[in-house]
KOLGU-4560 file (N, C-alpha, C; in nm, 3 decimals, padded with zeros to 5 digits):
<recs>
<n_xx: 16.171 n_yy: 08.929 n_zz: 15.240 ca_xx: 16.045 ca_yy: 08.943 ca_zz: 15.311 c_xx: 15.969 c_yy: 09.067 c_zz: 15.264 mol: A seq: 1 type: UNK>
<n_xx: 16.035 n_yy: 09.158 n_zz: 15.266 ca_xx: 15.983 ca_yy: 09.312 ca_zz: 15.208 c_xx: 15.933 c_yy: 09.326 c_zz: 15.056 mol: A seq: 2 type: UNK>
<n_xx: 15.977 n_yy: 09.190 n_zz: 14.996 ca_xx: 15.963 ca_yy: 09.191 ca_zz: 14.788 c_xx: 15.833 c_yy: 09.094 c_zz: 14.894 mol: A seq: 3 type: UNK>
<n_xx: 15.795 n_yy: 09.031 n_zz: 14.935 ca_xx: 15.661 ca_yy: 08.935 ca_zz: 14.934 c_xx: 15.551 c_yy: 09.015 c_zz: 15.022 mol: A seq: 4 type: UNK>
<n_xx: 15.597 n_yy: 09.083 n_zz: 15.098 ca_xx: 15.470 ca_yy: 09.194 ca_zz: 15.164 c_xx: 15.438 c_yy: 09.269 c_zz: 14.999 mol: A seq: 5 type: UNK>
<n_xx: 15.549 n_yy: 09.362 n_zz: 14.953 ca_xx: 15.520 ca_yy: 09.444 ca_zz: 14.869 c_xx: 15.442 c_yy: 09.347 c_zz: 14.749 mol: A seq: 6 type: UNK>
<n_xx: 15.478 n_yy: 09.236 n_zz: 14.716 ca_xx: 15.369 ca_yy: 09.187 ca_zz: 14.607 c_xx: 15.253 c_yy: 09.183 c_zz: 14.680 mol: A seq: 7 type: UNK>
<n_xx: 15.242 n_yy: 09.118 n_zz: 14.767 ca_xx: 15.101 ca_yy: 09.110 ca_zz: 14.815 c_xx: 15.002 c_yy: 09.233 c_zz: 14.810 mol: A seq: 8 type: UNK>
<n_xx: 15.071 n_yy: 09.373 n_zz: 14.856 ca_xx: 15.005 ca_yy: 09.473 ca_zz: 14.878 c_xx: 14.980 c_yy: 09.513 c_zz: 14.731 mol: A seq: 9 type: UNK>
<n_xx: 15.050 n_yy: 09.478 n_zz: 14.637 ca_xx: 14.997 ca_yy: 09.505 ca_zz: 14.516 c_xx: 14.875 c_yy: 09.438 c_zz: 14.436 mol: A seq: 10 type: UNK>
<n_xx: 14.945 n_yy: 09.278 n_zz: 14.476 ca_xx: 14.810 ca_yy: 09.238 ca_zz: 14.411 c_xx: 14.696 c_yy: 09.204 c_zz: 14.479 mol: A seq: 11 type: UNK>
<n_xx: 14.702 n_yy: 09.290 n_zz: 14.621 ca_xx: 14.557 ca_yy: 09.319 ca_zz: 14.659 c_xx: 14.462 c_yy: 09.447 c_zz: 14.596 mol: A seq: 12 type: UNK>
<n_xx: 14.562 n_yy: 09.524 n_zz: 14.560 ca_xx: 14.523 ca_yy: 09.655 ca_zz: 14.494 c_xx: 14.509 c_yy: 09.616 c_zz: 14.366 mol: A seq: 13 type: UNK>
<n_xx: 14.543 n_yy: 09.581 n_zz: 14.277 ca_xx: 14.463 ca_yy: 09.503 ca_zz: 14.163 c_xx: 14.365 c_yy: 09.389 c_zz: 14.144 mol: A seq: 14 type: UNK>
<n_xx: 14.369 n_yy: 09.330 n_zz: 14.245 ca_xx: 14.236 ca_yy: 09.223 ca_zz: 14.292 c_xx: 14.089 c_yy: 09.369 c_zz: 14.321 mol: A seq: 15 type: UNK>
<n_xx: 14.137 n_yy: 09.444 n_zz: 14.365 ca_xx: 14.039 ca_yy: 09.564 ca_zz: 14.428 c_xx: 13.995 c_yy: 09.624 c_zz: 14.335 mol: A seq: 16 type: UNK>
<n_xx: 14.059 n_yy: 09.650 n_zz: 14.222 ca_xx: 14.062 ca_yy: 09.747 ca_zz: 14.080 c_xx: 13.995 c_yy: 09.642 c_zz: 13.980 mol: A seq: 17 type: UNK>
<n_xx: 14.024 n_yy: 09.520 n_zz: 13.994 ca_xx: 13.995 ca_yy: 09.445 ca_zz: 13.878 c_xx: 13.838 c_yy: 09.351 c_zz: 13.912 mol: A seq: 18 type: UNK>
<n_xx: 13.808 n_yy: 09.361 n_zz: 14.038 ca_xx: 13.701 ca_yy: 09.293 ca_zz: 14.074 c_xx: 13.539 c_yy: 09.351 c_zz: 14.042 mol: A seq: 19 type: UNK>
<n_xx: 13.468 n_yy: 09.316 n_zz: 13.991 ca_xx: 13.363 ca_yy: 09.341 ca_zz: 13.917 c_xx: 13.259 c_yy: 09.440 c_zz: 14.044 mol: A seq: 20 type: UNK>
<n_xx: 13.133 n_yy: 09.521 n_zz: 14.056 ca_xx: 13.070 ca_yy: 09.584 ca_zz: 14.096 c_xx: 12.970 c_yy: 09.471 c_zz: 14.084 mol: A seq: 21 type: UNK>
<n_xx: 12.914 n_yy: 09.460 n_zz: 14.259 ca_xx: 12.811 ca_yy: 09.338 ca_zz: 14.294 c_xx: 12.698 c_yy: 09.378 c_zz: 14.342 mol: A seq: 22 type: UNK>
<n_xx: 12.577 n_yy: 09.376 n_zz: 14.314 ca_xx: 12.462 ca_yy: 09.409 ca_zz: 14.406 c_xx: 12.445 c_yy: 09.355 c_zz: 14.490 mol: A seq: 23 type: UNK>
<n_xx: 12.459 n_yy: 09.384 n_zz: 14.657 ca_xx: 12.386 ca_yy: 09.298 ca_zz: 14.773 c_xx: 12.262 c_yy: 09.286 c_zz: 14.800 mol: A seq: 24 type: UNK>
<n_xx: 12.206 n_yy: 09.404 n_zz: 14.754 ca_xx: 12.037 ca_yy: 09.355 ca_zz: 14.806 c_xx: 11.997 c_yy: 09.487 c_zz: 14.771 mol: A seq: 25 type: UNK>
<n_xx: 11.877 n_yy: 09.516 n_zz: 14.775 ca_xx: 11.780 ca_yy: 09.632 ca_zz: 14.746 c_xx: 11.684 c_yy: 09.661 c_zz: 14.811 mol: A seq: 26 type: UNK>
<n_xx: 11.636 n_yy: 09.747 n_zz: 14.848 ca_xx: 11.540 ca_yy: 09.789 ca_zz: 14.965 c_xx: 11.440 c_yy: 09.920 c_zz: 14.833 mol: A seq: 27 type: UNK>
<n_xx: 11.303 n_yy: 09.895 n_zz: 14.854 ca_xx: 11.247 ca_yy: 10.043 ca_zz: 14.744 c_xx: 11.156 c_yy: 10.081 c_zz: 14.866 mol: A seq: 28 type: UNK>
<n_xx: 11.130 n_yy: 10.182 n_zz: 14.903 ca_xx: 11.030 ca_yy: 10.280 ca_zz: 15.005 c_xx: 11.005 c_yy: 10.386 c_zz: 14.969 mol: A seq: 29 type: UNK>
<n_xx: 10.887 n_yy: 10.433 n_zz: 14.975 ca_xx: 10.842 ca_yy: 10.571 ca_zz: 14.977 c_xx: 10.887 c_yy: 10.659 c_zz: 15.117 mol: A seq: 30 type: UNK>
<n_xx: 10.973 n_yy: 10.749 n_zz: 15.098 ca_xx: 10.984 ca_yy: 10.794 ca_zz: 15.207 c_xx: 10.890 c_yy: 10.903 c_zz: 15.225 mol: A seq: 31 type: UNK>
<n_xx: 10.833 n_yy: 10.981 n_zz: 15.186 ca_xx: 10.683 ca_yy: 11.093 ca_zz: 15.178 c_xx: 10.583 c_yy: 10.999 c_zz: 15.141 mol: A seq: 32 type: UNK>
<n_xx: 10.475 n_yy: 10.943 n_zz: 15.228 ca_xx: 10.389 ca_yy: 10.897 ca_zz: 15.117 c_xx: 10.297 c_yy: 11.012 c_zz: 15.097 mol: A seq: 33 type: UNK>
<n_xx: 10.167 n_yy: 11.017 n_zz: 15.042 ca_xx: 10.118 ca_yy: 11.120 ca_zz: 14.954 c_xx: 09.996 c_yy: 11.156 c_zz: 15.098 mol: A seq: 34 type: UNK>
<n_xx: 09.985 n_yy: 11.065 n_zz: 15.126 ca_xx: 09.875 ca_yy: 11.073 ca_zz: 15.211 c_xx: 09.748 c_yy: 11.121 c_zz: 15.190 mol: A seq: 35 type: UNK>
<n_xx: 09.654 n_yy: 11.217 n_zz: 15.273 ca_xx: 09.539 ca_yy: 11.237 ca_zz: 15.161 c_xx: 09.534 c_yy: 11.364 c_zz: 15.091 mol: A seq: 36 type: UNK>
<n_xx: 09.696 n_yy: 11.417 n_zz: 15.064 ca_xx: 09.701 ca_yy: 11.519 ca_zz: 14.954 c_xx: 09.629 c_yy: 11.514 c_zz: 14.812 mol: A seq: 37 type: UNK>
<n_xx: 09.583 n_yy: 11.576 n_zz: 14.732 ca_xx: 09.588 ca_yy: 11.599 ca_zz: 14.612 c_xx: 09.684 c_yy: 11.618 c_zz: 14.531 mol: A seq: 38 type: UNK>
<n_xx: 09.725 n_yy: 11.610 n_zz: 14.398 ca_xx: 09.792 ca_yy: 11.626 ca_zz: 14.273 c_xx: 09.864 c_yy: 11.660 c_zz: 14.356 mol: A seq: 39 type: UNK>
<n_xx: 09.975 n_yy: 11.520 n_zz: 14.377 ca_xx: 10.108 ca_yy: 11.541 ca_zz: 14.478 c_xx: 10.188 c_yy: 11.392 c_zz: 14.335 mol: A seq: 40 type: UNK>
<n_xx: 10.331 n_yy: 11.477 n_zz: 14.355 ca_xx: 10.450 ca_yy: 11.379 ca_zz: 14.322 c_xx: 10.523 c_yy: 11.343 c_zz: 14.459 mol: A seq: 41 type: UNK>
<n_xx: 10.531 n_yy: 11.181 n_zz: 14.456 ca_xx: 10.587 ca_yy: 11.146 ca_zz: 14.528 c_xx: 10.725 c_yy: 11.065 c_zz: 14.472 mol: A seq: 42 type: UNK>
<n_xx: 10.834 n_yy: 11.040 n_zz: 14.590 ca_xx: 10.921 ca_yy: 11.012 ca_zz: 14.554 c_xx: 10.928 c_yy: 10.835 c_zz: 14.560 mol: A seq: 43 type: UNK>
<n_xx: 10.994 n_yy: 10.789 n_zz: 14.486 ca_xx: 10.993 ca_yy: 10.604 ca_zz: 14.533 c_xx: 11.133 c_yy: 10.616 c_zz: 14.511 mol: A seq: 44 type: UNK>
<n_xx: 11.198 n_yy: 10.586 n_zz: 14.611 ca_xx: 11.358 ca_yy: 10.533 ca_zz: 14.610 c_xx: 11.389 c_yy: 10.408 c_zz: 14.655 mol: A seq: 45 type: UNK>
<n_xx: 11.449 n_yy: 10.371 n_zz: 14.547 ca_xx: 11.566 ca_yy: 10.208 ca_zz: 14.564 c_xx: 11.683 c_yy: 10.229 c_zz: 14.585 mol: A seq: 46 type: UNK>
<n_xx: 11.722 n_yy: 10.173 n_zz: 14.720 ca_xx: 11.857 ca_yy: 10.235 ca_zz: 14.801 c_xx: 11.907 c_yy: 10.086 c_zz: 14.749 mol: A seq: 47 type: UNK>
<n_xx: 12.027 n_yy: 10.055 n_zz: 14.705 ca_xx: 12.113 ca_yy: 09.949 ca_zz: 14.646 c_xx: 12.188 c_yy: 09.900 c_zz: 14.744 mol: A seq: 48 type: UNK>
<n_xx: 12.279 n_yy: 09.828 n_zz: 14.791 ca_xx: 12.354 ca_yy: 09.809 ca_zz: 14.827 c_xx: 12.472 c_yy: 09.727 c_zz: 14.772 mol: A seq: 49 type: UNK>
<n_xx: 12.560 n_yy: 09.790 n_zz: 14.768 ca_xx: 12.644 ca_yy: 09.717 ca_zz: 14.642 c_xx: 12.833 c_yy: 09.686 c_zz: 14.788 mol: A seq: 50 type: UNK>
<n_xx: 12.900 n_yy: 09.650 n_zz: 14.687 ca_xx: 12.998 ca_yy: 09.552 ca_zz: 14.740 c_xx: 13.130 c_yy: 09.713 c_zz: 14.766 mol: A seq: 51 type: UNK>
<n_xx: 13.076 n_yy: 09.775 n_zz: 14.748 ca_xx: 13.199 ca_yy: 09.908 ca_zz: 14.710 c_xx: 13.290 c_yy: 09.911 c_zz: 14.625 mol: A seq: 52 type: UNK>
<n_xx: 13.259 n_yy: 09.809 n_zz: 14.501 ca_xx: 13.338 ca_yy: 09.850 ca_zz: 14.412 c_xx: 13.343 c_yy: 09.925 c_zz: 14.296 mol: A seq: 53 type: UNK>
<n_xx: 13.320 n_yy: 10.040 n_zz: 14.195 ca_xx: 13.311 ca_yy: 10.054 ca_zz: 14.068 c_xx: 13.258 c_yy: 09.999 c_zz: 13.959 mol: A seq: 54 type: UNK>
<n_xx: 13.151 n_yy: 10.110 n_zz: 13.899 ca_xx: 13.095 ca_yy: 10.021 ca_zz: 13.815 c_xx: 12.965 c_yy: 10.094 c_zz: 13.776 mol: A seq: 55 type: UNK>
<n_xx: 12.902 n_yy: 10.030 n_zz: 13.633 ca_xx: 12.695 ca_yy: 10.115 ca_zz: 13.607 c_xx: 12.654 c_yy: 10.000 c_zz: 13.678 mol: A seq: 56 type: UNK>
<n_xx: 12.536 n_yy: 10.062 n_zz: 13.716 ca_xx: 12.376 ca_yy: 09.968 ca_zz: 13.720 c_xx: 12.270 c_yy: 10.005 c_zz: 13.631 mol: A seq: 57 type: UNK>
<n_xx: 12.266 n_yy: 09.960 n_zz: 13.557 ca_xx: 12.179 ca_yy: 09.945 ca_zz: 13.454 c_xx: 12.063 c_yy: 09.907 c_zz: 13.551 mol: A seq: 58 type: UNK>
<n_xx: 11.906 n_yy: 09.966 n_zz: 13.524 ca_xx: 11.788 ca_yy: 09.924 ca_zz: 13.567 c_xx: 11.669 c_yy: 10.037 c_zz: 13.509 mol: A seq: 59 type: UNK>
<n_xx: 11.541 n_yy: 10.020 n_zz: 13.547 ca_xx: 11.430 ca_yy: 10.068 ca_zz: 13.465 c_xx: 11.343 c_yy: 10.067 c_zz: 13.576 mol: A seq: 60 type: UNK>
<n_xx: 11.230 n_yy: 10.111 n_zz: 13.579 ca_xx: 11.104 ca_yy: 10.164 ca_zz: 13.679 c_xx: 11.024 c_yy: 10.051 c_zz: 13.613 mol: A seq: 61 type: UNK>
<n_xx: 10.924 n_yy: 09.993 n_zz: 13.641 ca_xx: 10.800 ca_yy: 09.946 ca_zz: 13.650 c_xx: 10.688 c_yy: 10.027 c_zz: 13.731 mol: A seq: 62 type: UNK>
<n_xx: 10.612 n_yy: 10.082 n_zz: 13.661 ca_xx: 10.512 ca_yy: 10.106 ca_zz: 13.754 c_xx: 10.349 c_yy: 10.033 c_zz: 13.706 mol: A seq: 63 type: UNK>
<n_xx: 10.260 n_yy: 10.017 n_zz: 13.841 ca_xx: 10.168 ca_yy: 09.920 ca_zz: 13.767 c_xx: 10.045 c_yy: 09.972 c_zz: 13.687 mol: A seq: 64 type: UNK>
<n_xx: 10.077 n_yy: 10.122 n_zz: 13.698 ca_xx: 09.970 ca_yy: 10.174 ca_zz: 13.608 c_xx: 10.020 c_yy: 10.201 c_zz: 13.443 mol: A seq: 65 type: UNK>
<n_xx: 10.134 n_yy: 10.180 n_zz: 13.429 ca_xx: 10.202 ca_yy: 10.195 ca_zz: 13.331 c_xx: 10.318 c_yy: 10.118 c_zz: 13.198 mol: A seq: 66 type: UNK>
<n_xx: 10.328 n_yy: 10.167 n_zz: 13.093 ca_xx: 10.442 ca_yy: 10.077 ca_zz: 13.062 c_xx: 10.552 c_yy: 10.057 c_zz: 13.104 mol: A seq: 67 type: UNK>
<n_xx: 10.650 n_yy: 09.948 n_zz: 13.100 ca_xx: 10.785 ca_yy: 09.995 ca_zz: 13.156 c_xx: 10.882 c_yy: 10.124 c_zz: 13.117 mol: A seq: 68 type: UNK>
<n_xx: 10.930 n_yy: 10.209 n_zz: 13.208 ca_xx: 11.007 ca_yy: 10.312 ca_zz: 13.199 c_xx: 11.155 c_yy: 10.270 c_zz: 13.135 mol: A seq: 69 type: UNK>
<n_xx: 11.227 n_yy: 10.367 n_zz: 13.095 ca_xx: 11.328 ca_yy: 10.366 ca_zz: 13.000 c_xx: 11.465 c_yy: 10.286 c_zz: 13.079 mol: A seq: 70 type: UNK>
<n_xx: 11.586 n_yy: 10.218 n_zz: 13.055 ca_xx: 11.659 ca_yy: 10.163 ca_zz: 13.090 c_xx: 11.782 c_yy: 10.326 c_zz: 13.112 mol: A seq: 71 type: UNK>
<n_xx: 11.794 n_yy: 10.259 n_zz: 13.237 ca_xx: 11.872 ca_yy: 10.423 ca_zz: 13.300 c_xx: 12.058 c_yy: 10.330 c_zz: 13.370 mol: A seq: 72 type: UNK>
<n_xx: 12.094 n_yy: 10.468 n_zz: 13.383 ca_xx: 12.215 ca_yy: 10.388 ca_zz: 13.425 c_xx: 12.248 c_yy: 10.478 c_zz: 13.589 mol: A seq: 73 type: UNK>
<n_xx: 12.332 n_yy: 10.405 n_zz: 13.619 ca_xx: 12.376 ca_yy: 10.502 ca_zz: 13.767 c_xx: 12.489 c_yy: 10.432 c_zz: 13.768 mol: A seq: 74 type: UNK>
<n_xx: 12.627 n_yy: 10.528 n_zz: 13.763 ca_xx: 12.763 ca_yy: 10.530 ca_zz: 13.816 c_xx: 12.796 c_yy: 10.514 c_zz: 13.920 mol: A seq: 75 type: UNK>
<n_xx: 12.873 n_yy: 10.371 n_zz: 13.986 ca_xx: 12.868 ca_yy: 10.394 ca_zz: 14.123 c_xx: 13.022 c_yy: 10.411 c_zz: 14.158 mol: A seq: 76 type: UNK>
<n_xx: 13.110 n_yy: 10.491 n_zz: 14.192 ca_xx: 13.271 ca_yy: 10.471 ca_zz: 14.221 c_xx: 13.326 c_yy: 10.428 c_zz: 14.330 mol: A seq: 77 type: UNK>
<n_xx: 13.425 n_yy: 10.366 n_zz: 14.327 ca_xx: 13.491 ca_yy: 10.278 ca_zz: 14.416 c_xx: 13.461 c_yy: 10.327 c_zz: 14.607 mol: A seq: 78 type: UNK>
<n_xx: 13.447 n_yy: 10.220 n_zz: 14.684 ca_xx: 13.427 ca_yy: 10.276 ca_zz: 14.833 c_xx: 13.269 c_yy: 10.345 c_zz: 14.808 mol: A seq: 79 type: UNK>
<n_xx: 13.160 n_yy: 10.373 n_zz: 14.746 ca_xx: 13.073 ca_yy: 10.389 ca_zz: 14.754 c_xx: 12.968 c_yy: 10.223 c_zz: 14.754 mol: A seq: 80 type: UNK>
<n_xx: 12.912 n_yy: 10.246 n_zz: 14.872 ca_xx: 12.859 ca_yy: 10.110 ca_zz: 14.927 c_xx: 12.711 c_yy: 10.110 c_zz: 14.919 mol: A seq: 81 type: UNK>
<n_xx: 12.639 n_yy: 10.257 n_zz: 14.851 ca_xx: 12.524 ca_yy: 10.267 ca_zz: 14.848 c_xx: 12.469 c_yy: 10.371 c_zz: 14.743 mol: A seq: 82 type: UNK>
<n_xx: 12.350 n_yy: 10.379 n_zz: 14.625 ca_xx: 12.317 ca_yy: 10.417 ca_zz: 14.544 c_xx: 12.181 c_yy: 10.433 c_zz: 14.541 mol: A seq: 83 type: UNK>
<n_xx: 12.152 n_yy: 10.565 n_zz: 14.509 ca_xx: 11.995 ca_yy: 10.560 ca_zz: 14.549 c_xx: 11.911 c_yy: 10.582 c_zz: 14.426 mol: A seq: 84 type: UNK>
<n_xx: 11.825 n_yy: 10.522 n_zz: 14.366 ca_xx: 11.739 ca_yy: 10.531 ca_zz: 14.280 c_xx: 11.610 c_yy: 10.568 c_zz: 14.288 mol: A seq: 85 type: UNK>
<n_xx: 11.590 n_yy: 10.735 n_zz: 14.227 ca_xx: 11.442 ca_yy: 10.780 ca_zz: 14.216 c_xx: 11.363 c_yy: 10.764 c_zz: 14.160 mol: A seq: 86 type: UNK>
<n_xx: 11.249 n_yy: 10.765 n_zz: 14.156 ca_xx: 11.109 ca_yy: 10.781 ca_zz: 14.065 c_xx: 11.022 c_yy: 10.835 c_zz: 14.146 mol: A seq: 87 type: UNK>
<n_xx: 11.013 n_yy: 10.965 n_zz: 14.016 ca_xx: 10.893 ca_yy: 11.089 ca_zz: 14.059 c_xx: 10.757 c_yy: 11.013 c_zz: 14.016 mol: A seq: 88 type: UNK>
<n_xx: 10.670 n_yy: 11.003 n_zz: 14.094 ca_xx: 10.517 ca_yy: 10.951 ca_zz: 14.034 c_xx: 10.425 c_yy: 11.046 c_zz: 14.054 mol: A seq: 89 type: UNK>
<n_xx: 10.384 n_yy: 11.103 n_zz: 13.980 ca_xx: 10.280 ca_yy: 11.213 ca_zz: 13.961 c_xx: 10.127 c_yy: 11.130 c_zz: 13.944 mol: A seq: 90 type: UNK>
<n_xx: 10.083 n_yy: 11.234 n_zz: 14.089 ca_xx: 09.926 ca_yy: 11.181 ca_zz: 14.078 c_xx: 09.792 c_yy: 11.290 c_zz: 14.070 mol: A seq: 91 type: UNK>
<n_xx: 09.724 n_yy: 11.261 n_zz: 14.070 ca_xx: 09.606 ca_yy: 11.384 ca_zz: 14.011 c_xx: 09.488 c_yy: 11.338 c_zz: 14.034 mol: A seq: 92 type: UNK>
<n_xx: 09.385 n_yy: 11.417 n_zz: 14.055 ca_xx: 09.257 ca_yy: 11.420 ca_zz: 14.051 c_xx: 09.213 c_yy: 11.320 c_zz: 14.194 mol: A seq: 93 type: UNK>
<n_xx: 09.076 n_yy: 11.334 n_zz: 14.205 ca_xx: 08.999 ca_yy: 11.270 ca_zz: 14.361 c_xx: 09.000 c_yy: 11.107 c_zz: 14.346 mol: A seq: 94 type: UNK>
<n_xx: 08.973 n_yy: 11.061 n_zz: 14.437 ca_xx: 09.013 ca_yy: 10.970 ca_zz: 14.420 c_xx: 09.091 c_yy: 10.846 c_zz: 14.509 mol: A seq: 95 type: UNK>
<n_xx: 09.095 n_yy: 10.716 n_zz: 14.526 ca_xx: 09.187 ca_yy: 10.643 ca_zz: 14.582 c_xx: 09.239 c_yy: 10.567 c_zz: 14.444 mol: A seq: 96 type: UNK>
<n_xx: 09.412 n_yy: 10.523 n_zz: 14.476 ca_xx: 09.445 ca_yy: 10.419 ca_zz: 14.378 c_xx: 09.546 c_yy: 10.369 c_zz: 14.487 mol: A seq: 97 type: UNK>
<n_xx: 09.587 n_yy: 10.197 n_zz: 14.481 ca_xx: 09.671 ca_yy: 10.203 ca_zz: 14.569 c_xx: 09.766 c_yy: 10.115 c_zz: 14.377 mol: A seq: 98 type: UNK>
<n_xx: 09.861 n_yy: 10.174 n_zz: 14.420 ca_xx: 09.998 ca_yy: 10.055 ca_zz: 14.267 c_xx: 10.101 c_yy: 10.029 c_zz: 14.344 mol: A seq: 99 type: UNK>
<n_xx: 10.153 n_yy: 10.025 n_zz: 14.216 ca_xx: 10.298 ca_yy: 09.912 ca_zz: 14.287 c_xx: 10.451 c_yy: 09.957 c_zz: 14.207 mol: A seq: 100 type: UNK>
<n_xx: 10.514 n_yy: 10.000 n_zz: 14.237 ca_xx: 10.644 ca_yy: 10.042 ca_zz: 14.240 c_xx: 10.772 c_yy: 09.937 c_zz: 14.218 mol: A seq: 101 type: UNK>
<n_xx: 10.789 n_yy: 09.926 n_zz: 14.109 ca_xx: 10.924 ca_yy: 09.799 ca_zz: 14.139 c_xx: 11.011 c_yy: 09.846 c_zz: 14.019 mol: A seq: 102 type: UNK>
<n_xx: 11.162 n_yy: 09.867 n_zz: 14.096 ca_xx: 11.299 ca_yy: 09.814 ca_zz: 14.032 c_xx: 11.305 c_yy: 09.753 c_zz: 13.999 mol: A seq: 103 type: UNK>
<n_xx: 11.423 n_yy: 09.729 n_zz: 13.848 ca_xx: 11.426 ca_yy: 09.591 ca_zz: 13.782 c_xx: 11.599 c_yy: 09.677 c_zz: 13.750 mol: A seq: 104 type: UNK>
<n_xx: 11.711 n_yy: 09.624 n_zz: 13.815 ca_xx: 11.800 ca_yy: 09.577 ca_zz: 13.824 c_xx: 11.826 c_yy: 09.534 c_zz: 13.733 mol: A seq: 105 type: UNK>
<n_xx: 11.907 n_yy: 09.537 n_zz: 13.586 ca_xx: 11.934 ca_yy: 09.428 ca_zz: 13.488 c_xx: 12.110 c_yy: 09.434 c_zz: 13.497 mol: A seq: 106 type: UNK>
<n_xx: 12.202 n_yy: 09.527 n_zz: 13.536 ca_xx: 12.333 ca_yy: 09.458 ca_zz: 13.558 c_xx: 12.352 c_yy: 09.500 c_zz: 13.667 mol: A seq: 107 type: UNK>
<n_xx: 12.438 n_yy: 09.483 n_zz: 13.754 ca_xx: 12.533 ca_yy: 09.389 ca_zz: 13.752 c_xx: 12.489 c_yy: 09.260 c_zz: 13.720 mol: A seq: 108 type: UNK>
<n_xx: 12.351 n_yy: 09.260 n_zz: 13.817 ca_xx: 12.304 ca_yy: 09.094 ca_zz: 13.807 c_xx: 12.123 c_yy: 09.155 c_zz: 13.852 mol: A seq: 109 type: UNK>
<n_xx: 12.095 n_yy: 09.071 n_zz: 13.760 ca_xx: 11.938 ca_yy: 09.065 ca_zz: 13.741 c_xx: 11.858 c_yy: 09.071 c_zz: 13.909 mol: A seq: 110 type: UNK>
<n_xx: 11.753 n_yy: 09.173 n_zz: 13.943 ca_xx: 11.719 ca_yy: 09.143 ca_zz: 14.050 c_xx: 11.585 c_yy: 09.240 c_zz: 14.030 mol: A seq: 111 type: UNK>
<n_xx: 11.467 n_yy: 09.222 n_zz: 14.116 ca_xx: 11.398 ca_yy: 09.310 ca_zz: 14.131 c_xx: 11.266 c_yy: 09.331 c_zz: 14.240 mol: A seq: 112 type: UNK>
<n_xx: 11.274 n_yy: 09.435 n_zz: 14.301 ca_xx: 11.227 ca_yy: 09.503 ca_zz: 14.436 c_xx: 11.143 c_yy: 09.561 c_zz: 14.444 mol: A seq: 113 type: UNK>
<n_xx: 11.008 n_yy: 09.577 n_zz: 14.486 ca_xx: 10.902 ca_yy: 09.660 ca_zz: 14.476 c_xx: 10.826 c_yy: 09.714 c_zz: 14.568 mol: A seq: 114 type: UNK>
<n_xx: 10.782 n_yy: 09.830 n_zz: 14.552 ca_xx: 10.662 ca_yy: 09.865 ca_zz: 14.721 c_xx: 10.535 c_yy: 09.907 c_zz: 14.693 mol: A seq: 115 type: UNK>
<n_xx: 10.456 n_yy: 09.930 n_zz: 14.794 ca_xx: 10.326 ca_yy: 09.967 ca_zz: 14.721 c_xx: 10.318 c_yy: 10.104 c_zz: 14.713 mol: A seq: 116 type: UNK>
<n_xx: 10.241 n_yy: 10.199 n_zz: 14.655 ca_xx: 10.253 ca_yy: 10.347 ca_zz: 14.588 c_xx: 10.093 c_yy: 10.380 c_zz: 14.629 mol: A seq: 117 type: UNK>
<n_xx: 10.046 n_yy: 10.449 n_zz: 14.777 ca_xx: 09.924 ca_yy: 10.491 ca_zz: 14.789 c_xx: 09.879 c_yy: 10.599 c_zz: 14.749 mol: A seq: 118 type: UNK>
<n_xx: 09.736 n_yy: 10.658 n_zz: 14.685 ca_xx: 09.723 ca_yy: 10.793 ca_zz: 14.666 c_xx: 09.571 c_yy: 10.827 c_zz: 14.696 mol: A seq: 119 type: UNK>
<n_xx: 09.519 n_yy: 10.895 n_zz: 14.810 ca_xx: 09.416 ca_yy: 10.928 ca_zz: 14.827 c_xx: 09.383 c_yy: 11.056 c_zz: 14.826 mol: A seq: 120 type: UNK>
<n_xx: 09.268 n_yy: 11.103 n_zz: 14.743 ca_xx: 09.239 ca_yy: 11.245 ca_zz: 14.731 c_xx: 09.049 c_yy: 11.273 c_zz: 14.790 mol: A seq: 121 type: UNK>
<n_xx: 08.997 n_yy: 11.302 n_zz: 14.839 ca_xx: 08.922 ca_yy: 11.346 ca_zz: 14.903 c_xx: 08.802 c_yy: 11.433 c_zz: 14.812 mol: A seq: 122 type: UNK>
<n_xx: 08.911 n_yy: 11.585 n_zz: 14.730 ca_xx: 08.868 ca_yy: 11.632 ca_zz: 14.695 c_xx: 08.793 c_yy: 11.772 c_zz: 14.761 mol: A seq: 123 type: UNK>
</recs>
């Protein structure tokens, strides 16, 4: 009885070790928006939610005033169930623009999340 508990407890611990890093879903928000500051960087974070297992996420920024941003990675280690992804957006001069902010997820598994990015300046 004690050799079939002890396999089990093992090959749950290698089922745990050997099981791939999953994205559950993605959430992107500005948590500061800029409001009617001037030449303000704001932050856009994509909070991940992943399965807690080990593993990169490969993904890149989109922004809509721009080309796509560079393919980045983020390490996530085992029992970590959440990963947060920044982008600084630097804005300038008077003015309104409202854009658009989106993650693009390319591993574990293809996905992508976006919010809107306001910036009003007065002047």
């Amino acid at each position: 009885m004690l050799t079939l508990v002890l396999i089990g407890v093992v090959g749950f611990y290698i089922w745990q070790r050997l099981s791939p890093l999953e994205v559950e879903g993605v959430t992107v928000a500005v948590p500061q928006p800029a409001g009617n500051r001037c030449d303000v960087t704001v932050d856009v974070v994509a909070t991940v939610r992943t399965n807690g297992r080990s593993g990169v996420i490969r993904y890149q920024w989109f922004r809509s005033d721009a080309p796509p941003g560079a393919i980045l990675t983020e390490q996530v280690g085992s029992g970590q169930r959440t990963a947060a992804l920044t982008l600084a957006w630097t804005f300038s001069g008077t003015g309104k623009a409202t854009e658009t902010a989106t993650v693009n997820i390319i591993e574990p598994s293809p996905l992508q999340v976006g919010t809107q990015v306001e910036y009003r300046c007065q002047g």
